[in-house]
C-alpha positions as CSV (number, residue, x, y, z in Angstrom):
1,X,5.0,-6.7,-17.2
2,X,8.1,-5.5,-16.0
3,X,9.2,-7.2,-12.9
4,X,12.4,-5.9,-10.6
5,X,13.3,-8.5,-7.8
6,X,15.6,-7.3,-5.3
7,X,17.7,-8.8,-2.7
8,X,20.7,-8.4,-0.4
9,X,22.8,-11.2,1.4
10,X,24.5,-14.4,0.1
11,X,23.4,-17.4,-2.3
12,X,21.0,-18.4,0.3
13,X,19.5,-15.0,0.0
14,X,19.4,-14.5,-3.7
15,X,18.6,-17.9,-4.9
16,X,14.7,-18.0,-3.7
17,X,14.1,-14.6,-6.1
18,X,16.6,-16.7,-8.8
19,X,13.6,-19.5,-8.4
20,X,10.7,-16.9,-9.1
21,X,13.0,-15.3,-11.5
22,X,12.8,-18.4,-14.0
23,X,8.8,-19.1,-13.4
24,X,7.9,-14.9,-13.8
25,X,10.6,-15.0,-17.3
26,X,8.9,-18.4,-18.8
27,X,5.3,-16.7,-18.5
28,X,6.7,-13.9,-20.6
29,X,7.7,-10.8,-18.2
30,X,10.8,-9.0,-18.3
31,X,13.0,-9.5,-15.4
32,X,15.6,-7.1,-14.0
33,X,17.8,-8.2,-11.0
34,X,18.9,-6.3,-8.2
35,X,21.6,-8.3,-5.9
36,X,25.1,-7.8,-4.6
37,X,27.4,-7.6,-7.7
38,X,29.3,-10.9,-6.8
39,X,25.9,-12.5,-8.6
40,X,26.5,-10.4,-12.0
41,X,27.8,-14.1,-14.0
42,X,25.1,-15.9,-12.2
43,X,22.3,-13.6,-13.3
44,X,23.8,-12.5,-17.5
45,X,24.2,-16.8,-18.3
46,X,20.3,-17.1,-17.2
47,X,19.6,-13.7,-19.8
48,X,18.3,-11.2,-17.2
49,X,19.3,-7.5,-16.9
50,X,21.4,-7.1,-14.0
51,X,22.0,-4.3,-11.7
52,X,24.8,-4.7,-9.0
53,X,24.5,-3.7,-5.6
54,X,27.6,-2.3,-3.7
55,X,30.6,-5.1,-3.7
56,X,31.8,-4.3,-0.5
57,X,28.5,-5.5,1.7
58,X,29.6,-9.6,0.6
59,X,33.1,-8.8,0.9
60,X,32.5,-7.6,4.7
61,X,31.1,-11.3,5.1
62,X,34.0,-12.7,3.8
63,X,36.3,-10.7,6.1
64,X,38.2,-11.2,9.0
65,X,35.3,-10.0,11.6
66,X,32.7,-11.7,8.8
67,X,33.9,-14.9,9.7
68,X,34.4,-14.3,13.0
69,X,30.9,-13.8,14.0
70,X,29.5,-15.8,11.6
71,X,31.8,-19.2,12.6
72,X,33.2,-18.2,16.0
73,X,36.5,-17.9,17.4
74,X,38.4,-16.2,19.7
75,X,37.1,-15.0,23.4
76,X,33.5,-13.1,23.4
77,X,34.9,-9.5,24.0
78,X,37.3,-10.3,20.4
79,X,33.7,-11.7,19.0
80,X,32.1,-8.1,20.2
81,X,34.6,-5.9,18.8
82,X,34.5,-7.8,15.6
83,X,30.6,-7.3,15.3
84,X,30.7,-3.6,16.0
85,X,33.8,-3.7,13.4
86,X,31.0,-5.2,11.2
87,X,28.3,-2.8,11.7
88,X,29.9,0.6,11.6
89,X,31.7,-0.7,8.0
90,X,28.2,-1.8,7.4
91,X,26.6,1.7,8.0
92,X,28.8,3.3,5.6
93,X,27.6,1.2,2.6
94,X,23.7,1.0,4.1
95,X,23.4,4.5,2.7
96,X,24.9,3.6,-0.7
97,X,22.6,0.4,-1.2
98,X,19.4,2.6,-0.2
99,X,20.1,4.7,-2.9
100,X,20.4,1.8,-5.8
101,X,17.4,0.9,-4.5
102,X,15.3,3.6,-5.4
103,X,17.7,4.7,-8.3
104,X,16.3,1.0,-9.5
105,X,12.7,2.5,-9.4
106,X,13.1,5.8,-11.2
107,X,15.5,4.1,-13.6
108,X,13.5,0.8,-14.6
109,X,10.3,2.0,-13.7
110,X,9.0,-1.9,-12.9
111,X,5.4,-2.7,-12.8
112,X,6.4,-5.2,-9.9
113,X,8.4,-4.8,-7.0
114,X,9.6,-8.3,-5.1
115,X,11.8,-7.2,-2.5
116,X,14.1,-9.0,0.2
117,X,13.7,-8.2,4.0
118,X,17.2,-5.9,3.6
119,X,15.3,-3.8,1.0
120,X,14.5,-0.8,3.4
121,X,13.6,1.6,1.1
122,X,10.9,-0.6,-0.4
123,X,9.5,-0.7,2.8
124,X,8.4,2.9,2.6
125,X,7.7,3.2,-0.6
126,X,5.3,0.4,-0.7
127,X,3.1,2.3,1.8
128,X,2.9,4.7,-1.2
129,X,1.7,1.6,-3.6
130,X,1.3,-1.6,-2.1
131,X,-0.2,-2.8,-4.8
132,X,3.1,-2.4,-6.6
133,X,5.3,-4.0,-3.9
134,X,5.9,-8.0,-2.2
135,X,7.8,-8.3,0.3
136,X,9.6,-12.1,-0.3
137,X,11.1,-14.1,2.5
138,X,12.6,-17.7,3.3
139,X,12.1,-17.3,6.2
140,X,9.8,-16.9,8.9
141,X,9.4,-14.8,12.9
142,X,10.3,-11.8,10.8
143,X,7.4,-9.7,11.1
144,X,4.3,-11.4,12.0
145,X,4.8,-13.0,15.3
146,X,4.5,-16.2,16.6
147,X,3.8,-17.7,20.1
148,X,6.2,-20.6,19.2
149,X,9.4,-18.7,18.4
150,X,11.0,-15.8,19.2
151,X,11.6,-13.2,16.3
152,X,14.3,-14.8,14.2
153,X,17.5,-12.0,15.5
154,X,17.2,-13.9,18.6
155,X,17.0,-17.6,17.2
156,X,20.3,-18.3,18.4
157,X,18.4,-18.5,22.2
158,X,15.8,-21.1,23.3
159,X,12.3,-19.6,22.9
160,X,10.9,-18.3,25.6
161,X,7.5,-18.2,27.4
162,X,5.0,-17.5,24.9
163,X,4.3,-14.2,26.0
164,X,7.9,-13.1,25.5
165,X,7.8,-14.6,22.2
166,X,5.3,-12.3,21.2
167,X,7.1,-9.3,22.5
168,X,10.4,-9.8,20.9
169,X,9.0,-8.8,17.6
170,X,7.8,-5.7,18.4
171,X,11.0,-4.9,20.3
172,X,13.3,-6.2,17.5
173,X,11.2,-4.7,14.9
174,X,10.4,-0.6,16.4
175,X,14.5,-1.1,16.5
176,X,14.7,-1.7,13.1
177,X,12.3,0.9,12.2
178,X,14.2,3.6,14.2
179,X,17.0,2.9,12.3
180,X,15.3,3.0,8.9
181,X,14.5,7.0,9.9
182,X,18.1,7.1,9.9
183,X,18.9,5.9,6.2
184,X,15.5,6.9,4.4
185,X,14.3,9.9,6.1
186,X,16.1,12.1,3.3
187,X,13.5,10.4,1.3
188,X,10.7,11.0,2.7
189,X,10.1,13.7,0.7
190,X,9.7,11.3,-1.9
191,X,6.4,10.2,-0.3
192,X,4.6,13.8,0.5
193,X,1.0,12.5,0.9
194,X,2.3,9.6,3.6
195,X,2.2,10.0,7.1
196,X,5.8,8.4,8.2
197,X,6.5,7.3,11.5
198,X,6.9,3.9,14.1
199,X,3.2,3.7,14.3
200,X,2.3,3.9,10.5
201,X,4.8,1.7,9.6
202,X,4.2,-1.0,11.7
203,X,0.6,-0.7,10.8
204,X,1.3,-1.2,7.7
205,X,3.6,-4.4,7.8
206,X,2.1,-6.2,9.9
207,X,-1.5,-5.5,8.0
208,X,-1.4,-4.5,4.4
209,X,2.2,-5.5,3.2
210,X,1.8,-8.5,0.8
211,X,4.1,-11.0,2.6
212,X,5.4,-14.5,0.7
213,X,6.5,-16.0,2.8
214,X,8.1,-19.3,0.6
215,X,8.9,-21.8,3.2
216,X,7.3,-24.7,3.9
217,X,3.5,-25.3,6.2
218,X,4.7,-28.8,6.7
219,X,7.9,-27.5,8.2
220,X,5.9,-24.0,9.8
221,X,2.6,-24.3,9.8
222,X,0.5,-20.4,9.7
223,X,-0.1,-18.9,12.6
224,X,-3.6,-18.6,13.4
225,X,-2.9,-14.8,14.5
226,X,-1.5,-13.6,10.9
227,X,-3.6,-11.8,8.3
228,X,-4.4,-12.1,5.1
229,X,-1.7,-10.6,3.8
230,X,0.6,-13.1,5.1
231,X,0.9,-15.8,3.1
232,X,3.0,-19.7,3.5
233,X,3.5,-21.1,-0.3
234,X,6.1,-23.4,0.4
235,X,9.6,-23.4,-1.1
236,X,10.3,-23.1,-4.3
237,X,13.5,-24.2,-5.9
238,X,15.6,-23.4,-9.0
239,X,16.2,-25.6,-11.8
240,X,20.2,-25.8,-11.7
241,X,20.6,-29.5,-13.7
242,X,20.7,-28.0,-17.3
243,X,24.3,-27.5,-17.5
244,X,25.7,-29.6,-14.7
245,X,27.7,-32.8,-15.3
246,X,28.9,-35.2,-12.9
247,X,32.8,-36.4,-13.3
248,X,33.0,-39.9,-14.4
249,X,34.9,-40.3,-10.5
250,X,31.8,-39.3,-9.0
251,X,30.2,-41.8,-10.5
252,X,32.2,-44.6,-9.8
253,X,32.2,-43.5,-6.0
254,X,28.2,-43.1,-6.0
255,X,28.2,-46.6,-6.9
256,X,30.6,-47.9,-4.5
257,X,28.9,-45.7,-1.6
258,X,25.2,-46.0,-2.1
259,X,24.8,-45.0,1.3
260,X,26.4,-41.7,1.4
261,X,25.8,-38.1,2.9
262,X,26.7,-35.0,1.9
263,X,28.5,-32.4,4.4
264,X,28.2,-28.2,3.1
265,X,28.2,-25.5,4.9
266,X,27.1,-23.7,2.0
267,X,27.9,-19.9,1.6
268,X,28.8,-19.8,5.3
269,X,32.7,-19.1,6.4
270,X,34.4,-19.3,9.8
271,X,37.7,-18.8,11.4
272,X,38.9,-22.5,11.7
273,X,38.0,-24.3,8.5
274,X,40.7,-26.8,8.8
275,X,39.9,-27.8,12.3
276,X,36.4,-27.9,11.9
277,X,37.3,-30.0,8.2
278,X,39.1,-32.1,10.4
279,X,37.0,-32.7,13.5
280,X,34.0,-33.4,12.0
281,X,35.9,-35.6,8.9
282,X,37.9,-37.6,11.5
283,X,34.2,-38.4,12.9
284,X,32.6,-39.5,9.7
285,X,35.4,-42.1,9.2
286,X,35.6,-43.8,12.4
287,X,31.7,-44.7,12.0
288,X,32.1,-45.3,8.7
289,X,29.8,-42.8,7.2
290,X,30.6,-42.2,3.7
291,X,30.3,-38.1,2.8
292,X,30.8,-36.0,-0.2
293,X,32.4,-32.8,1.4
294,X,31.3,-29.8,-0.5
295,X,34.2,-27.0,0.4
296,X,32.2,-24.0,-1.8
297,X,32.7,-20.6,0.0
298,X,35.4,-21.7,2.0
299,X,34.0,-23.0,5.6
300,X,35.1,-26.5,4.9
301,X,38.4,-27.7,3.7
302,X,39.9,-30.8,2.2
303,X,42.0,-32.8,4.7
304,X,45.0,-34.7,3.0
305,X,44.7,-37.7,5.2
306,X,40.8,-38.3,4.8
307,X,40.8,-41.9,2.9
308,X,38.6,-43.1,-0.3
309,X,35.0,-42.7,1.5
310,X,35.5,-39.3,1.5
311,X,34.8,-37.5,-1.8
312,X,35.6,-33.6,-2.3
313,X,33.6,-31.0,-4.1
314,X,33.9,-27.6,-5.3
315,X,30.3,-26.9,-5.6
316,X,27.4,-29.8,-6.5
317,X,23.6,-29.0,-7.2
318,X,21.9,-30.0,-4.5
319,X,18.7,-31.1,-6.2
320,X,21.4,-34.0,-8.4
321,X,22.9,-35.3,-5.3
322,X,20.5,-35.2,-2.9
323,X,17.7,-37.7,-4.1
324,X,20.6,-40.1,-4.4
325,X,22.0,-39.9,-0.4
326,X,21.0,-40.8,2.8
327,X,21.5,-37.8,4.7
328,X,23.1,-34.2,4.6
329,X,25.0,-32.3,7.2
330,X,25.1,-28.5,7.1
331,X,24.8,-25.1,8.2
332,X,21.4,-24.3,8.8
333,X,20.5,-22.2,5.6
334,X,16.6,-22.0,4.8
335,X,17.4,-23.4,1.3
336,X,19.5,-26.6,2.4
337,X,17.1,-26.9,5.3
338,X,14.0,-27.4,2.4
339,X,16.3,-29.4,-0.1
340,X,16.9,-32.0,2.6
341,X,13.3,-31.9,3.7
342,X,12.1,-32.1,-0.3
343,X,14.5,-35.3,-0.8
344,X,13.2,-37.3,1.7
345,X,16.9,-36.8,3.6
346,X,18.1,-37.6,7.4
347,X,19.7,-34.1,8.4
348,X,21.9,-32.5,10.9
349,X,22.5,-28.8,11.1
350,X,25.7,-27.6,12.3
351,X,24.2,-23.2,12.6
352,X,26.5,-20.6,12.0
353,X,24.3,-17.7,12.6
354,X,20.5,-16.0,13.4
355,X,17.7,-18.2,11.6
356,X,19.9,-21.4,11.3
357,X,19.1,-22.0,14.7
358,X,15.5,-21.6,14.6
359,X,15.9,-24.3,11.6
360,X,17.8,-26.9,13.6
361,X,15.2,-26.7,15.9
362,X,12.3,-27.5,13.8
363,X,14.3,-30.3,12.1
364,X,14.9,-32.1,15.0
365,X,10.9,-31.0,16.3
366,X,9.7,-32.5,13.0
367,X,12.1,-35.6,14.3
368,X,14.1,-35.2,10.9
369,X,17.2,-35.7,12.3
370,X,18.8,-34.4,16.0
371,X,19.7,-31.4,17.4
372,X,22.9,-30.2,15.9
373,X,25.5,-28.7,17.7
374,X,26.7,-24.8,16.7
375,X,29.7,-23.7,15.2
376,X,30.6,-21.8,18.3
377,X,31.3,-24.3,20.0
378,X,32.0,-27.5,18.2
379,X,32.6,-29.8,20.6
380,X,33.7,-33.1,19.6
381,X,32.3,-35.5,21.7
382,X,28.9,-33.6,21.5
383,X,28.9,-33.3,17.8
384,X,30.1,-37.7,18.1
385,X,27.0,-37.8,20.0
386,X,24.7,-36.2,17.6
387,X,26.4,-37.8,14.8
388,X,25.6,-41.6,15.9
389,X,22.2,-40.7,16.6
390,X,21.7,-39.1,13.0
391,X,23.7,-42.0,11.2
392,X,21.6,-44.7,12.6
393,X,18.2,-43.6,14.1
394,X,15.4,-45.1,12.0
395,X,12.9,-42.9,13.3
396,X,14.5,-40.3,11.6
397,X,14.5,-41.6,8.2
398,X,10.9,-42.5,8.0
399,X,10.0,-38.8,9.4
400,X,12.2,-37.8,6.2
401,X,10.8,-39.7,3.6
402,X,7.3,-39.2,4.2
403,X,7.3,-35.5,5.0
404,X,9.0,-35.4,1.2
405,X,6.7,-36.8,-0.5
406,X,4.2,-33.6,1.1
407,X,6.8,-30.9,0.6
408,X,6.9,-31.9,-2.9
409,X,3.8,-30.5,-4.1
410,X,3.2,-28.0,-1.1
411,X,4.8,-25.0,-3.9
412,X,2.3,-24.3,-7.1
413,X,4.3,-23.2,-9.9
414,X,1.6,-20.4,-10.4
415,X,0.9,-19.2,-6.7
416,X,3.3,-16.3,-6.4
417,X,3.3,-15.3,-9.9
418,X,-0.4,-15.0,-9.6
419,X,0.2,-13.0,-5.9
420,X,2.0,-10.3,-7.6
421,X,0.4,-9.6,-10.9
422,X,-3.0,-10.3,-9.9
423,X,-2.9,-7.3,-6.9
424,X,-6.6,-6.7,-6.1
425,X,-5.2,-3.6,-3.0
């Protein structure tokens, strides 16, 4: 079969269709990708046929306002007029991206459609054929609702009453539908024997969508109120160890620091990466915790004066260094957040934005490592506190290393492939 996987956002997006990429390829179906052109190199050295989505929606990330609401800075009405910066540049390429998406379908013709949560033209379309379309997600409080939590665009709050909790999602959710009428209802037409509206297409999503959701039970267990068509499979994570070697100075440090974390923020960017860099490096070295500082996209820096236990990175797979560390520090991403959890680490989350909240809380409810303090508002002496407690709680690493040894074979190689060719709608 002929399988398109489509998704929008950053690595932390992309690489959980990258994952189901390599298991639908290896059982002999053809795979086209449809993600933000920035992942172009990443997707022609794994063989895949490519299609780019508009540039511009990562390089808004990356911009001045991205990194302003994504790692604070600067008083709240700055931080307001940056997001609505963000969101009318974000219109303008919203119509743009809808239109790859179906230019995808008439184009490629797939036999399978696995689509990301930004996908809003697959939404509709997949009331046409649902047994054509899978909606994919890493995370969870999107559209079936939970008592627990709040829907995940308001995971930077506490959760409410239960009853509110409920709630949010349809609020959050008819929101996001009235907008989709704005960008698809050209393309409605498209659709002629559907009945389109609020009503239909919540029906619809919240009953008959096929919904993976790839996150782990141990971490979120199912509601009891989701259907059938809502499914937990646990994570599922990418080979990347084929071509990666470690410098020889690695090496040599690994063995003098055997008891070592790693600090990433992944993907995510702020406005104050040397102060943050610094803050939190200064920290690590009067306890004497030994890091490995992975600076990737930007949000962390190298700091000249840091001394020999701190090793800088570029970028380091996360399934080579993790089984061999203590701990990790980071931002909160639903990847990172399982890696930790797979490799039996202590972890701390330092969340940028929207679901990396709702992750620091379940580490530190699954007592995997404390409440971590948000970028917003790094606060030394808070992030000290949380530090200390995370460096030498023992509760914490037992939690870590027996929840691992679950997480580990929660995700059957087989399960989603078998979801989405096997459609019985």
């Amino acid at each position: 079969m002929k399988i398109l996987f489509a998704s929008i956002g950053t690595r932390g997006d992309v690489e959980p269709f990258l994952a189901q990429a390599e298991i639908f390829a290896e059982a002999g179906h053809e795979v086209i990708c449809l993600f933000p052109e920035q992942f172009r190199e990443t997707v022609s050295k794994l063989d895949y046929e490519f299609i780019g989505f508009d540039k511009r929606f990562l390089e808004l990330i990356d911009s001045q306002s991205g990194k302003t609401i994504m790692g604070g800075g600067g008083s709240r009405w700055n931080q307001l007029k940056n997001f609505i910066n963000l969101a009318k540049s974000s219109l303008k390429i919203q119509n743009n991206i809808i239109s790859q998406q179906r230019d995808a379908i008439l184009t490629h013709n797939p036999d399978r459609i696995v689509f990301h949560a930004k996908c809003l033209y697959y939404y509709v379309a997949a009331m046409a054929e649902p047994e054509r379309y899978t909606l994919l997600t890493p995370l969870p409080c999107l559209t079936h609702p939970s008592a627990e939590f709040p829907h995940i665009g308001l995971g930077k709050w506490k959760p409410f009453s239960s009853k509110i909790n409920l709630k949010s999602y349809n609020f959050i959710n008819a929101t996001r539908r009235l907008a989709m009428r704005k960008y698809i209802g050209k393309y409605y037409s498209d659709f002629p024997q559907l009945t389109i509206n609020s009503k239909t297409l919540k029906d619809f999503e919240l009953n008959r969508l096929q919904t993976i959701y790839t996150i782990s039970p141990s971490l979120f267990p199912k509601p009891e109120n989701w259907p059938e068509s809502a499914k937990i499979v646990g994570y599922y994570f990418r080979n990347q160890l084929k071509e990666y070697q470690p410098s020889l100075e690695l090496k040599e440090w690994l063995k003098k620091y055997p008891k070592a974390i790693l600090l990433t923020f992944g993907s995510m960017s702020n406005t104050k990466p040397k102060e943050y860099s610094k803050t939190i490096i200064e920290l690590l070295q009067k306890h004497n915790i030994p890091a490995i500082v992975n600076t990737s996209w930007g949000g962390l820096e190298q700091i000249e004066e840091s001394d020999d236990s701190i090793f800088y990175v570029n970028q380091i797979p996360y399934d080579w260094i993790l089984p061999q560390l203590q701990g990790i520090i980071h931002h909160g991403g639903s990847g990172t957040t399982h890696q930790g959890a797979a490799h039996g680490c202590v972890q701390m989350i330092v969340p940028h934005i929207i679901d990396q909240y709702f992750w620091n809380r379940i580490i530190a409810k699954r007592e995997l490592g404390p409440l971590g303090t948000s970028i917003h508002n790094l606060d030394a002496g808070k992030f000290e506190i949380a530090l200390v407690d995370f460096w030498t709680n023992p509760a914490y690493t037992g939690s870590a290393k027996t929840l691992s040894k679950v997480i580990q074979n929660e995700a059957k190689r087989e399960t989603v492939l078998n979801l989405v060719i096997n459609r019985l709608d």
